[in-house]
TITI-549402 format. One record per atom (N, C-alpha, C): x, y, z; atom name. Coordinates in Angstrom, 1 decimal. Example, Ala and Ser with C-alpha at 12.3 -4.5 7.8 and 13.67 -1.06 7.14 Angstrom:
TORNU      px      py      pz   a
TORNU    13.2    -5.7     7.8   N
TORNU    12.3    -4.5     7.8  CA
TORNU    13.2    -3.3     7.8   C
TORNU    12.8    -2.2     7.1   N
TORNU    13.7    -1.1     7.1  CA
TORNU    12.9     0.0     7.9   C
END
This chain:
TORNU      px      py      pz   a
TORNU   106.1    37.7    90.4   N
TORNU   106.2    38.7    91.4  CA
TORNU   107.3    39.7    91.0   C
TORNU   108.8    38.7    90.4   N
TORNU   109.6    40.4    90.0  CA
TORNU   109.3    40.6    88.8   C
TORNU   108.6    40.4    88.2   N
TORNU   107.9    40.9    86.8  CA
TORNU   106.6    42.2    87.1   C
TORNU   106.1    42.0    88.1   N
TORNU   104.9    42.7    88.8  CA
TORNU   106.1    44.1    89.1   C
TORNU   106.6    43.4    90.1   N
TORNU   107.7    44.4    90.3  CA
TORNU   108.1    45.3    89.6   C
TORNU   108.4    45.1    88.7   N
TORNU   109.5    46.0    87.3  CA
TORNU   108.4    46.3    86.6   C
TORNU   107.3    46.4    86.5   N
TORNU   106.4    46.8    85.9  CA
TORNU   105.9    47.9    86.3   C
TORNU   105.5    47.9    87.7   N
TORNU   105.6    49.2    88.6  CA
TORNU   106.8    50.3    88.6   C
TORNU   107.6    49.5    89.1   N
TORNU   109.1    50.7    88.8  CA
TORNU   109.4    51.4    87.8   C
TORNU   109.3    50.3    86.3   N
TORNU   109.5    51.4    85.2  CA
TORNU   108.1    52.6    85.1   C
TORNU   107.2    52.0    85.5   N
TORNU   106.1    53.2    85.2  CA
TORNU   105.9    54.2    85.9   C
TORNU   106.9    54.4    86.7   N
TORNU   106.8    54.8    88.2  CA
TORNU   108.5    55.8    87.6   C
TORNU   109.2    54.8    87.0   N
TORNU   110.5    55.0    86.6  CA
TORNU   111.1    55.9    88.0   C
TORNU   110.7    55.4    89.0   N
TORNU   111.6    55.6    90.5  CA
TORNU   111.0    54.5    91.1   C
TORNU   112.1    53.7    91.7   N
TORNU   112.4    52.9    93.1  CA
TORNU   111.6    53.4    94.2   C
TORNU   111.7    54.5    94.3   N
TORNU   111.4    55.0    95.9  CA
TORNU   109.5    54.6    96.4   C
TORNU   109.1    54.7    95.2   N
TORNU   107.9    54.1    95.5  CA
TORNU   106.9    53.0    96.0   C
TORNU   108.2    51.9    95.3   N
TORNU   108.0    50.3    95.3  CA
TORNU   108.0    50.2    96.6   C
TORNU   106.8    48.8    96.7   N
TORNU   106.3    49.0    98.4  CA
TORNU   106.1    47.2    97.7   C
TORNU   106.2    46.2    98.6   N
TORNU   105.0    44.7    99.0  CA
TORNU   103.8    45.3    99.0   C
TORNU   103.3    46.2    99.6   N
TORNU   102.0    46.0    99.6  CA
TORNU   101.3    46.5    97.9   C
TORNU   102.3    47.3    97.4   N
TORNU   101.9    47.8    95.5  CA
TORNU   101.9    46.6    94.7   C
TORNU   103.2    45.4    95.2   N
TORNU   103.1    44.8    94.4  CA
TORNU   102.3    43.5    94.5   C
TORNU   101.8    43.5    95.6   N
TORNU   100.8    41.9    96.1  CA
TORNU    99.6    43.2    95.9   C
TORNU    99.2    44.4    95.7   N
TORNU    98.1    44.5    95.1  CA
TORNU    97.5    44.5    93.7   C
TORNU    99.0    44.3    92.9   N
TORNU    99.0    44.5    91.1  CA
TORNU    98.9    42.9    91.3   C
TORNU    99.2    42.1    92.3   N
TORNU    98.8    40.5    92.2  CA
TORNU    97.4    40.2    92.6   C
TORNU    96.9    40.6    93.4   N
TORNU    95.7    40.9    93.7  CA
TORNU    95.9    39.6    94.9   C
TORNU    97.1    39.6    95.7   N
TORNU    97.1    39.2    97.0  CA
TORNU    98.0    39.5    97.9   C
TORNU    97.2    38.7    99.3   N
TORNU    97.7    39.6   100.5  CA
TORNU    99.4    40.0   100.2   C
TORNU    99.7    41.0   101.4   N
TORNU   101.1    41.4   100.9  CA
TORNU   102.0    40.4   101.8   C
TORNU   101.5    39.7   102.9   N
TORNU   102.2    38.6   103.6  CA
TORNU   102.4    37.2   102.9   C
TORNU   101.6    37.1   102.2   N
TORNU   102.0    35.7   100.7  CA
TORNU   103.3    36.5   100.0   C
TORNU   103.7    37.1   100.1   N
TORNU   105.0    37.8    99.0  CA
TORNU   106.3    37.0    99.5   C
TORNU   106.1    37.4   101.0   N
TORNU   107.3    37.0   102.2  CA
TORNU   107.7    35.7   102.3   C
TORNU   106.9    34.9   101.5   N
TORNU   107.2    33.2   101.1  CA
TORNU   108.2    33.1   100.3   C
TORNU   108.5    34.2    99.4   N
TORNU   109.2    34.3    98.3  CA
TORNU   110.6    34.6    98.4   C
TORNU   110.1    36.0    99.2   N
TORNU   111.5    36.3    99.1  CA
TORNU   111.3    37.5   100.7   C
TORNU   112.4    37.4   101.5   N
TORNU   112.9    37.9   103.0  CA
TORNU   112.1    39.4   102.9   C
TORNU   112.6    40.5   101.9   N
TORNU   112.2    41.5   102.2  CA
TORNU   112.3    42.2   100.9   C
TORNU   111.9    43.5   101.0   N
TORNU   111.9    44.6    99.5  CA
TORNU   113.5    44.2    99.4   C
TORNU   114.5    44.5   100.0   N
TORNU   115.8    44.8    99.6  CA
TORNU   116.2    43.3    98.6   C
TORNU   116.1    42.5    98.9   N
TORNU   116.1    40.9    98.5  CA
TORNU   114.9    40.7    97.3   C
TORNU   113.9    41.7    96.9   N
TORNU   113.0    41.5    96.0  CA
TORNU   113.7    42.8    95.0   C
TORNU   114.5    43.6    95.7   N
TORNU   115.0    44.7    94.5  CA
TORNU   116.1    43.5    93.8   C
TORNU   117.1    43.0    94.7   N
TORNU   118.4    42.4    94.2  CA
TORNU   118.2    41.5    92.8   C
TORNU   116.2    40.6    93.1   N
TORNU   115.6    39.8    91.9  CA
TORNU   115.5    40.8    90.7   C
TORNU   115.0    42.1    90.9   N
TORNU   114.7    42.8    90.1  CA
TORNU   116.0    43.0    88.9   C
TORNU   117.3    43.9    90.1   N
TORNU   118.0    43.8    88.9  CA
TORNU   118.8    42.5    88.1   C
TORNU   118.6    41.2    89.0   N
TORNU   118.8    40.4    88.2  CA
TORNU   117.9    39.9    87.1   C
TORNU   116.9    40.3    87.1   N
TORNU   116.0    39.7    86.0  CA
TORNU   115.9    40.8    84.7   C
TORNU   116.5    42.1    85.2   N
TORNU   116.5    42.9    84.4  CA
TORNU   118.2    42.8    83.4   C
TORNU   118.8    42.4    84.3   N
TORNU   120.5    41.7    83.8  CA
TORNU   120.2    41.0    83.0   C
TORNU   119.1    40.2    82.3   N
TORNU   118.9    39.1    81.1  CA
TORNU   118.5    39.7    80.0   C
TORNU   118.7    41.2    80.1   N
TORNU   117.7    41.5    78.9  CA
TORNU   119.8    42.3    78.3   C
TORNU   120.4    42.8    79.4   N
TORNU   122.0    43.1    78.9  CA
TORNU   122.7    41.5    78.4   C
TORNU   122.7    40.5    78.9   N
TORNU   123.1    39.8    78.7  CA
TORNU   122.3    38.8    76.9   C
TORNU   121.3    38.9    76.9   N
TORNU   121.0    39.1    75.2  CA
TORNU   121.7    39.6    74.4   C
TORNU   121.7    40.7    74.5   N
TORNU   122.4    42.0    73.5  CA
TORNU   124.2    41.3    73.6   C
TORNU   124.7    40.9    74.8   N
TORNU   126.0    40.4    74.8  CA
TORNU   126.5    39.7    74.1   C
TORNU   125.8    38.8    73.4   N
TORNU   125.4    37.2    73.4  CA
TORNU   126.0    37.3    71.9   C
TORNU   125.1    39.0    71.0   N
TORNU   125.3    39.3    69.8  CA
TORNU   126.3    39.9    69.4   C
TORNU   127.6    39.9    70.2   N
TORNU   128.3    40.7    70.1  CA
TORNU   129.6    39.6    69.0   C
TORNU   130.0    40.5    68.0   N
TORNU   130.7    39.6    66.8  CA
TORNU   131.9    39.8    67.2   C
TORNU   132.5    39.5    66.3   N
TORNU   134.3    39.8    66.1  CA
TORNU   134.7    40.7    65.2   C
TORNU   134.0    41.7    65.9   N
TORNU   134.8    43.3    65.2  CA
TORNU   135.4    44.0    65.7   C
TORNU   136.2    43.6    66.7   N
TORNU   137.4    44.0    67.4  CA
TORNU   136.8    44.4    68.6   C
TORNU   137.3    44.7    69.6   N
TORNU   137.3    45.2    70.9  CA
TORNU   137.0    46.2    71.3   C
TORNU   137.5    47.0    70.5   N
TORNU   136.6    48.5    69.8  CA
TORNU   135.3    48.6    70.5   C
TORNU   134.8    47.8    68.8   N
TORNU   133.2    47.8    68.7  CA
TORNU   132.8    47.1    69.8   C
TORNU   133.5    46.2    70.6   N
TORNU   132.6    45.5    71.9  CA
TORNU   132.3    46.2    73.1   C
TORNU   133.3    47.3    73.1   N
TORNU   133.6    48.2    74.5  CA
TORNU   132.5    49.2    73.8   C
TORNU   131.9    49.1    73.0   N
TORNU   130.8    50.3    72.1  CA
TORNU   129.7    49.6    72.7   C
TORNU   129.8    48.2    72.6   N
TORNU   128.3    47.5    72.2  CA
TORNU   127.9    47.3    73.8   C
TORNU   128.7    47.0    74.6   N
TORNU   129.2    47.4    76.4  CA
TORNU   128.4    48.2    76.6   C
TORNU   129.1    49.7    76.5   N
TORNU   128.0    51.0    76.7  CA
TORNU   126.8    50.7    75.8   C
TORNU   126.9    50.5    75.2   N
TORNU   125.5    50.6    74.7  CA
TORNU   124.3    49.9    74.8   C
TORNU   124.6    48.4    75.6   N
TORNU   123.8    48.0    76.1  CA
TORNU   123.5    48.5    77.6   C
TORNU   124.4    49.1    78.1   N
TORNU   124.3    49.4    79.9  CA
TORNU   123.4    50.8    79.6   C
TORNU   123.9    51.8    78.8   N
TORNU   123.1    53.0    78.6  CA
TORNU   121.5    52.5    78.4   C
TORNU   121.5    52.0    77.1   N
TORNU   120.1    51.4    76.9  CA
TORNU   119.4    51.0    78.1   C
TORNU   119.7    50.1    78.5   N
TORNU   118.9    49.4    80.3  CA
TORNU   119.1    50.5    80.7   C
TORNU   119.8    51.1    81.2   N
TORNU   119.4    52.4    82.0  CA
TORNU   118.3    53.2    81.5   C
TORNU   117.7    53.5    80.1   N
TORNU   116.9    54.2    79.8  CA
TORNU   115.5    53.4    79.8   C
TORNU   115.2    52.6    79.5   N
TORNU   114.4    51.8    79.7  CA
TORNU   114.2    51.5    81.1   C
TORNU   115.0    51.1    82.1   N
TORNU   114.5    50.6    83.9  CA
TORNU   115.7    52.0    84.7   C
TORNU   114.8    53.3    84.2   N
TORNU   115.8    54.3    85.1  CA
TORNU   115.9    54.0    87.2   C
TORNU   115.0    53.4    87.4   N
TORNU   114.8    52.9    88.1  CA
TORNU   116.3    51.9    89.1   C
TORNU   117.1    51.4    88.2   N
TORNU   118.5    50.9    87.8  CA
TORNU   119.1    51.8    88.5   C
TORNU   119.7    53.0    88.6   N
TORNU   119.9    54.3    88.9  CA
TORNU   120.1    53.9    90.3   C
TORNU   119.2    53.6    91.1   N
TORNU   118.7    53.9    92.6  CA
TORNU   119.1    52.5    93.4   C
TORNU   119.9    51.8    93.0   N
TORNU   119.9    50.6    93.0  CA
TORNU   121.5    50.4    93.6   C
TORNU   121.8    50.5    94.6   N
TORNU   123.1    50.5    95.3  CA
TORNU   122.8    49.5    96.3   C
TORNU   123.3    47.9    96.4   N
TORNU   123.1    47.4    97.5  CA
TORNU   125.0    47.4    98.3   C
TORNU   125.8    48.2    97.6   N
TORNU   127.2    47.8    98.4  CA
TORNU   127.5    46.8    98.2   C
TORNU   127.1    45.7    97.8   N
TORNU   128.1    45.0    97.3  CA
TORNU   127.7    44.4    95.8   C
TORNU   128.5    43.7    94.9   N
TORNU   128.2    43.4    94.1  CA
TORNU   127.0    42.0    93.7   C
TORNU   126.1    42.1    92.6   N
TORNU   124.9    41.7    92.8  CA
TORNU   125.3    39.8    92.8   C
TORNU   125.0    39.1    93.0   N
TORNU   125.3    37.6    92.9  CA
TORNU   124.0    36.4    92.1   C
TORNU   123.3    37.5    91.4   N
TORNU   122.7    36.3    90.5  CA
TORNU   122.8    35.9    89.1   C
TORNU   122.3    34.8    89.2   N
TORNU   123.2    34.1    87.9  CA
TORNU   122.9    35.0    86.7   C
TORNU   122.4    36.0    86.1   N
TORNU   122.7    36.9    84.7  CA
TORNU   123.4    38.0    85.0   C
TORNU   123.5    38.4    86.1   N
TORNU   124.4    39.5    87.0  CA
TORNU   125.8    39.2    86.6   C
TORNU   125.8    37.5    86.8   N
TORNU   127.3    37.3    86.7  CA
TORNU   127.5    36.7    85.6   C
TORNU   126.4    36.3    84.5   N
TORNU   126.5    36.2    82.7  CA
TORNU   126.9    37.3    82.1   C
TORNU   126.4    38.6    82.6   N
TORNU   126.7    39.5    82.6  CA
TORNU   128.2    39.9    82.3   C
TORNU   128.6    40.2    83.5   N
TORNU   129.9    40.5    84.0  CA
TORNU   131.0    39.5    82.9   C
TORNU   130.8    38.5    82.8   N
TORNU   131.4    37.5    82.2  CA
TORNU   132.2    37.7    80.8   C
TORNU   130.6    38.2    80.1   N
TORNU   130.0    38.3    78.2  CA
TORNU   131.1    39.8    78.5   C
TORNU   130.7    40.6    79.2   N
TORNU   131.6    42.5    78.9  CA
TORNU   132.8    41.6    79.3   C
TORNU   133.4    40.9    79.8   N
TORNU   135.0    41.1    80.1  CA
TORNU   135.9    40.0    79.3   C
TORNU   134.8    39.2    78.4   N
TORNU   135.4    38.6    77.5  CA
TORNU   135.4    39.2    76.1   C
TORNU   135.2    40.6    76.0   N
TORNU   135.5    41.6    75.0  CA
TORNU   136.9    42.2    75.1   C
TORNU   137.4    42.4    75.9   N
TORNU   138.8    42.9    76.4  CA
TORNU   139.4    41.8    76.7   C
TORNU   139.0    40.1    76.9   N
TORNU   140.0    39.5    77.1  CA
TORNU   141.3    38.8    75.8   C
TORNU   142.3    38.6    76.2   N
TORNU   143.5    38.5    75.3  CA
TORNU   143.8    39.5    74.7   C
TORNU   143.8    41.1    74.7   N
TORNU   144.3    41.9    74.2  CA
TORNU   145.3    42.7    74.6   C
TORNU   146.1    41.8    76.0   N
TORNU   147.2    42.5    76.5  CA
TORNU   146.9    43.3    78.0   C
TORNU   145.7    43.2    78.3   N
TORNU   145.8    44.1    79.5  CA
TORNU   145.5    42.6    80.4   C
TORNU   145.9    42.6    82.0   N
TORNU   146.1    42.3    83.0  CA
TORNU   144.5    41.7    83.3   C
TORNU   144.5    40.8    83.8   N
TORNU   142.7    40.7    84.3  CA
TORNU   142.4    41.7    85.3   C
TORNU   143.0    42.3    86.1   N
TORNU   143.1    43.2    86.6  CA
TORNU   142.5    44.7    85.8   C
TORNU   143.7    45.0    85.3   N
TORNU   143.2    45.5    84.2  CA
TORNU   141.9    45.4    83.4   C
TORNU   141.9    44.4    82.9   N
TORNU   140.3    43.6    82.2  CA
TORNU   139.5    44.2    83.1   C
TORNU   139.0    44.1    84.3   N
TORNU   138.2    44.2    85.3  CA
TORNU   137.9    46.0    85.5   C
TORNU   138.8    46.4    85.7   N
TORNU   138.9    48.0    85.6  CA
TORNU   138.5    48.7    84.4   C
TORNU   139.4    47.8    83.0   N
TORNU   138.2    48.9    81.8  CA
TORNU   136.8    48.3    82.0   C
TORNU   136.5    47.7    82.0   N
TORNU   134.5    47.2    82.1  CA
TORNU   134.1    48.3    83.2   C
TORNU   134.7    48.5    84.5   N
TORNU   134.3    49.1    85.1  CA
TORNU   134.3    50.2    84.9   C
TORNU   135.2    51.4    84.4   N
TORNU   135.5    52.2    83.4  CA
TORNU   133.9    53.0    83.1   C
TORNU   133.8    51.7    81.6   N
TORNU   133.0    51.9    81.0  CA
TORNU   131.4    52.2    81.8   C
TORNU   131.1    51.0    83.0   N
TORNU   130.1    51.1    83.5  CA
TORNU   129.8    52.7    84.3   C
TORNU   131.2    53.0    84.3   N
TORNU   131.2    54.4    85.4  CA
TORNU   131.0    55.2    84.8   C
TORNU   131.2    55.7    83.7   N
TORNU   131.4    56.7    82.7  CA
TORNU   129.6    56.5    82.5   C
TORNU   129.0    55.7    81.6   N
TORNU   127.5    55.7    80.9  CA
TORNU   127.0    55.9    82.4   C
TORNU   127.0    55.0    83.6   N
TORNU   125.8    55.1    85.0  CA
TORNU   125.9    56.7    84.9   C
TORNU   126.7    57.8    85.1   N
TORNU   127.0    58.8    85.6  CA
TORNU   126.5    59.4    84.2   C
TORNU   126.5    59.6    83.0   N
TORNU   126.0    60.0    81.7  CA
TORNU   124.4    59.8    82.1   C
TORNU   124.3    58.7    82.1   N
TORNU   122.6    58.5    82.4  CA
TORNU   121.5    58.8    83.4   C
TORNU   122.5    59.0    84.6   N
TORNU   121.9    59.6    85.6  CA
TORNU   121.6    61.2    85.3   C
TORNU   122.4    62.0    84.8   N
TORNU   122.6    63.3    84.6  CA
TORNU   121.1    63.3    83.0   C
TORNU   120.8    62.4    82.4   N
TORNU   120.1    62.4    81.5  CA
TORNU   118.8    62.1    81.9   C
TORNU   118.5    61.1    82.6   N
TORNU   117.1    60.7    83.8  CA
TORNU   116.9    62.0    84.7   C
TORNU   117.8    62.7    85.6   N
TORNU   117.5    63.6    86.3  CA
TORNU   117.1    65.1    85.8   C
TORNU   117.1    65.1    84.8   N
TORNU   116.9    66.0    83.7  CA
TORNU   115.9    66.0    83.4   C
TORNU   115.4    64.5    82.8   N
TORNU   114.3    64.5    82.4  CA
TORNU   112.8    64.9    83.9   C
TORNU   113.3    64.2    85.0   N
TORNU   112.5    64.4    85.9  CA
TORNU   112.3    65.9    86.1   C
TORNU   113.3    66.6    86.3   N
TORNU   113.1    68.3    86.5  CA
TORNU   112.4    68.5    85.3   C
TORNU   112.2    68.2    84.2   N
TORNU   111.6    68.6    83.4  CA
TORNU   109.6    68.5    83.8   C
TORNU   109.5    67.3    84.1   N
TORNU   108.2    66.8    84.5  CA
TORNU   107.6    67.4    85.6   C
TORNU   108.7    67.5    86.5   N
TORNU   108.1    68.0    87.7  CA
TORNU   108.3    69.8    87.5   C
TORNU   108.5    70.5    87.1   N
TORNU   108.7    71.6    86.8  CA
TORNU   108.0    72.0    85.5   C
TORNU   107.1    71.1    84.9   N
TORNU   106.6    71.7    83.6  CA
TORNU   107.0    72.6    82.6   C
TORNU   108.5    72.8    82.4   N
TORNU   109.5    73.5    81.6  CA
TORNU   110.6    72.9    81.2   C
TORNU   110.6    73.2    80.1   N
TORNU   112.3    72.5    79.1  CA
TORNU   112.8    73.7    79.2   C
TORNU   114.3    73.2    78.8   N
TORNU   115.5    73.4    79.6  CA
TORNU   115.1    74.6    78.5   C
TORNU   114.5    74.6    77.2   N
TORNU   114.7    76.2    76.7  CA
TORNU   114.2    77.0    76.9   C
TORNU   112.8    76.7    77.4   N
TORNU   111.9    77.3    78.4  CA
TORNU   112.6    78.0    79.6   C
TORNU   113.6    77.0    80.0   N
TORNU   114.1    77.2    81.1  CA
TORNU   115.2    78.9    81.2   C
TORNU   116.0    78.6    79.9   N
TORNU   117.1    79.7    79.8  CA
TORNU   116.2    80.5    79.3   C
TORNU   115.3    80.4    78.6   N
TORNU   114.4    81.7    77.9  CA
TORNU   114.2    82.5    79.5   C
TORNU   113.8    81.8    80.2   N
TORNU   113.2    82.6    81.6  CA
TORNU   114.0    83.4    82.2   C
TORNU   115.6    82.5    82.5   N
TORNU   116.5    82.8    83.1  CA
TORNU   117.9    83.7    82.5   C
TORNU   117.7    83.8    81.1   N
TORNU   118.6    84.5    80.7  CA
TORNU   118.9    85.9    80.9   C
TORNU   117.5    86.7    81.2   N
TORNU   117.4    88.0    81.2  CA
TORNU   118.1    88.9    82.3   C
TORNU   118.0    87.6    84.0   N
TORNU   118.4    87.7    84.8  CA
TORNU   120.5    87.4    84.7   C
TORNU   120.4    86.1    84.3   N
TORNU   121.7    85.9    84.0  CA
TORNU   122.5    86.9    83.9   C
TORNU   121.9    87.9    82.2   N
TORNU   122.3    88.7    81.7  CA
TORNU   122.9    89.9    82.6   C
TORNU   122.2    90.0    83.3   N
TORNU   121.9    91.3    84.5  CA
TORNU   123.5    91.1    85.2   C
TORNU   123.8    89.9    85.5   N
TORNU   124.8    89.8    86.6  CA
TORNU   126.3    89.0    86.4   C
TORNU   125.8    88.6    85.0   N
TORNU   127.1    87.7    84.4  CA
TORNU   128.3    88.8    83.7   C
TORNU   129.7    88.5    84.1   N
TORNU   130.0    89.6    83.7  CA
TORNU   131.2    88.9    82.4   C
TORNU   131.1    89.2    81.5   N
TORNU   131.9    88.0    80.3  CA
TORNU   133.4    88.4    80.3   C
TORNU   133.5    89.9    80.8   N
TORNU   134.7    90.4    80.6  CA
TORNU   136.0    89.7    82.1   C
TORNU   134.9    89.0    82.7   N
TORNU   135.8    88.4    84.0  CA
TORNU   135.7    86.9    83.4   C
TORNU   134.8    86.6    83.2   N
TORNU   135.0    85.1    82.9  CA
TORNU   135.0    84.7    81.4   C
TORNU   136.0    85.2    80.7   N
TORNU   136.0    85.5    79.2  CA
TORNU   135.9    83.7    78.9   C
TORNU   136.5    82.8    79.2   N
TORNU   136.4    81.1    78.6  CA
TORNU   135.4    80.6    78.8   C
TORNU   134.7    80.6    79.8   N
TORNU   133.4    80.7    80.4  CA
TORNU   132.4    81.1    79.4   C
TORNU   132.2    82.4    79.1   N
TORNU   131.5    82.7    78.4  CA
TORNU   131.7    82.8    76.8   C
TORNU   133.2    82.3    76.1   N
TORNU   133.3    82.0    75.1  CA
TORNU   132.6    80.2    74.9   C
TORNU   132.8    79.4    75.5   N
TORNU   132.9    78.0    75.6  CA
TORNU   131.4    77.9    75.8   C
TORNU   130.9    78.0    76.8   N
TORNU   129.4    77.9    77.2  CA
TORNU   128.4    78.0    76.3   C
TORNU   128.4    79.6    75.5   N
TORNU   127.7    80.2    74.1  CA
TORNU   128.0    78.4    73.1   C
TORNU   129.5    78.6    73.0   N
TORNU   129.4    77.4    72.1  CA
TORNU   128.8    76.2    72.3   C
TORNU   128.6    75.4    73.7   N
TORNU   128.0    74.4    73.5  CA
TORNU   126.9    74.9    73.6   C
TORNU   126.1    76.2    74.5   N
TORNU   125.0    76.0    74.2  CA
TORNU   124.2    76.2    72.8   C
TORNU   125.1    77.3    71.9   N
TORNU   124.2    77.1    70.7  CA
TORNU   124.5    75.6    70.1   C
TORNU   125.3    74.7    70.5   N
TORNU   125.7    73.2    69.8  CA
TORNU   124.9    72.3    70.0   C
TORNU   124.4    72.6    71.7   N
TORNU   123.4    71.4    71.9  CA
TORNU   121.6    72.0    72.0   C
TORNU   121.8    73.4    72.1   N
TORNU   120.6    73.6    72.3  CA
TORNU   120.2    73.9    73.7   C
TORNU   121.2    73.4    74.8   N
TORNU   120.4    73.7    76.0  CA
TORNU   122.3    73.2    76.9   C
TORNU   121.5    73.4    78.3   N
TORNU   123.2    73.7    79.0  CA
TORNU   124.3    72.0    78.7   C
TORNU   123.4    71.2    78.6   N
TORNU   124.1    70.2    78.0  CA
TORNU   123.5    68.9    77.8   C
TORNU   123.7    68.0    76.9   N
TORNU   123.3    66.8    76.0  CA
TORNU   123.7    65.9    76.0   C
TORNU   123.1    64.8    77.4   N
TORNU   123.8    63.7    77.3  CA
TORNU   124.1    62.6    76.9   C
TORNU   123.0    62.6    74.9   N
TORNU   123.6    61.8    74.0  CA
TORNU   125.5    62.0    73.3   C
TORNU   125.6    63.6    73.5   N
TORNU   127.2    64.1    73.0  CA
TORNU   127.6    63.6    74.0   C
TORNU   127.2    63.5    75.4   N
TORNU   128.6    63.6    76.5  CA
TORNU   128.9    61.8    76.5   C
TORNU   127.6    61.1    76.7   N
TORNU   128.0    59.7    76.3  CA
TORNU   129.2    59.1    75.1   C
TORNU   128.7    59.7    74.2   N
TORNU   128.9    59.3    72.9  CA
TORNU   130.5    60.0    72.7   C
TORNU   130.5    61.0    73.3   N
TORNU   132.1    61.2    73.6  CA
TORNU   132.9    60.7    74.6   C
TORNU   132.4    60.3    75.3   N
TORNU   133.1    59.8    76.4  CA
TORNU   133.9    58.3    76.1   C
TORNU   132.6    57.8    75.8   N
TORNU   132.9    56.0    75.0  CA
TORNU   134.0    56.1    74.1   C
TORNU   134.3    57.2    73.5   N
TORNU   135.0    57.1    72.7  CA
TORNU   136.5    57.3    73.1   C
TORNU   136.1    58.6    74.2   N
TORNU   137.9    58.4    74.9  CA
TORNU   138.3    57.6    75.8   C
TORNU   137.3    56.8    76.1   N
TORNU   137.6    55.4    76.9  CA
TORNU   138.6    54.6    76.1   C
TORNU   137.6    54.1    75.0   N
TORNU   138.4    53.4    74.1  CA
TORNU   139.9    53.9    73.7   C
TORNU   140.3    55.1    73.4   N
TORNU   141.3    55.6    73.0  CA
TORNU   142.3    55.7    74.5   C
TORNU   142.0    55.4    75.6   N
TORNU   142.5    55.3    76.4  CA
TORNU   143.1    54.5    76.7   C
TORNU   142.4    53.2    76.7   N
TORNU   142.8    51.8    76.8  CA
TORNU   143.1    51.3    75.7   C
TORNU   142.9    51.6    74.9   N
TORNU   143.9    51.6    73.4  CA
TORNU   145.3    51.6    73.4   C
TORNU   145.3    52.8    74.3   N
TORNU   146.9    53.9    74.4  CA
TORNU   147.3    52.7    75.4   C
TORNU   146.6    51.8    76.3   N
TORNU   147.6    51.1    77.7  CA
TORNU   147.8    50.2    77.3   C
TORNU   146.7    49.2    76.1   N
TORNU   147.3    48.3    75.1  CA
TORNU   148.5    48.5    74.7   C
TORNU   148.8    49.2    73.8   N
TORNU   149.8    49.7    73.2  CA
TORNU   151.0    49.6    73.7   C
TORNU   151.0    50.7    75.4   N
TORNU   152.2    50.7    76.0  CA
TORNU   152.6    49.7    76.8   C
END
C-alpha cells in the first residue's frame, strides 16, 4: 500500500493529489480495506516518508572516512537527491518530527559524520539541520521552477526572451547600477535568472567552511 502510494506521488510528483480512494484503486480494492492499515491519509503520508527515508539511509551506510568534510557533502547530497526523485517530499510537514524506524536511522548515520569533531551535540544537531535547511529550500526553488515551466509551456529563456523587451522599457540601470551590473553577470553565468545546481553546490560549501571556522574556534 505505501509502495502504491509513492508510486502515484512521484508520477504525480505532487502530494496534493494523493487520495485512499487513488490508491485502493491502483490496488484494485475497496478504499475502506486501506483503513485496516493505517488510521488516515495523514498516517499513510508519515509511512510514505518513512519508507522513502530507507533509500537516504543506504547512501549513509556508504559513507567512508574521508573526513567530515566529505560526509556533510555526501549529507546534502543524499537529501538533495531524494528530494529530486520524491519532489513530493517537499509538501510533507507533519510539525513534528517523523518517528519511524529509517527516519531515525536516518537522523542517526548524518550526525555520526560530525560526531567527535569538537562541536557540542547540540551543536552536532544544529549543523545536520543546517545542512537539511539550506538543500530543502535549494530544492524547493528547483522543483517549483520546474513546475512553472510545465504548466506554463515556457523555459525560463523563453521566458526573458518575452519579457526583456518590456523590462527594458522600464528598468532604469542608472538608478540601480549593482543590480544591473550583478544580475547581467549571473544571468549571462547561468543562463537564466538563477541555477539551483550553483546555489546548492555553493551553499554546501559555505556550510562547511562555516562549521569548520566553529570547529576551530
Amino acid at each position: 500500500m505505501v509502495a502504491a502510494a509513492i508510486g502515484i506521488a512521484d508520477a504525480d510528483r505532487d502530494l496534493t493529489p494523493l487520495s485512499m480512494r487513488r490508491v485502493a484503486e491502483s490496488l484494485d480494492v475497496g478504499t475502506m480495506s486501506l483503513y485496516t492499515y493505517v488510521a488516515s491519509r495523514a498516517e499513510l503520508v508519515e509511512a510514505m516518508l518513512d519508507s522513502v527515508s530507507r533509500e537516504a539511509v543506504a547512501e549513509l551506510e556508504k559513507i567512508g572516512t574521508d573526513g567530515w568534510q566529505e560526509g556533510l557533502r555526501r549529507v546534502a547530497a543524499g537529501n538533495w537527491h531524494l528530494y529530486l526523485r520524491h519532489p513530493w517530499l517537499l509538501q510533507v510537514f507533519t510539525g513534528r518530527p517523523g518517528l519511524g524506524p529509517n527516519v531515525i536511522a536516518r537522523y542517526d548515520l548524518e550526525l555520526r559524520v560530525v560526531d567527535g569533531i569538537g562541536l557540542t551535540d547540540v551543536e552536532m544537531d544544529a549543523a545536520i539541520t543546517l545542512v537539511h535547511t539550506h538543500v530543502e529550500g535549494v530544492a524547493r526553488r528547483k522543483i517549483e521552477a520546474e513546475r512553472v515551466v510545465r504548466r506554463t509551456g515556457m523555459t525560463d529563456a523563453q521566458w526573458w526572451e518575452k519579457t526583456a523587451p518590456a523590462l527594458a522599457k522600464v528598468f532604469d540601470a542608472a538608478r540601480f547600477p549593482v543590480a544591473a551590473r550583478v544580475g547581467q553577470a549571473a544571468g549571462e553565468e547561468h543562463q537564466a535568472a538563477h541555477r539551483p545546481e550553483h546555489e546548492y553546490a555553493f551553499g554546501v560549501e559555505r556550510l562547511i567552511e562555516g562549521i569548520a571556522a566553529l570547529v576551530r574556534r
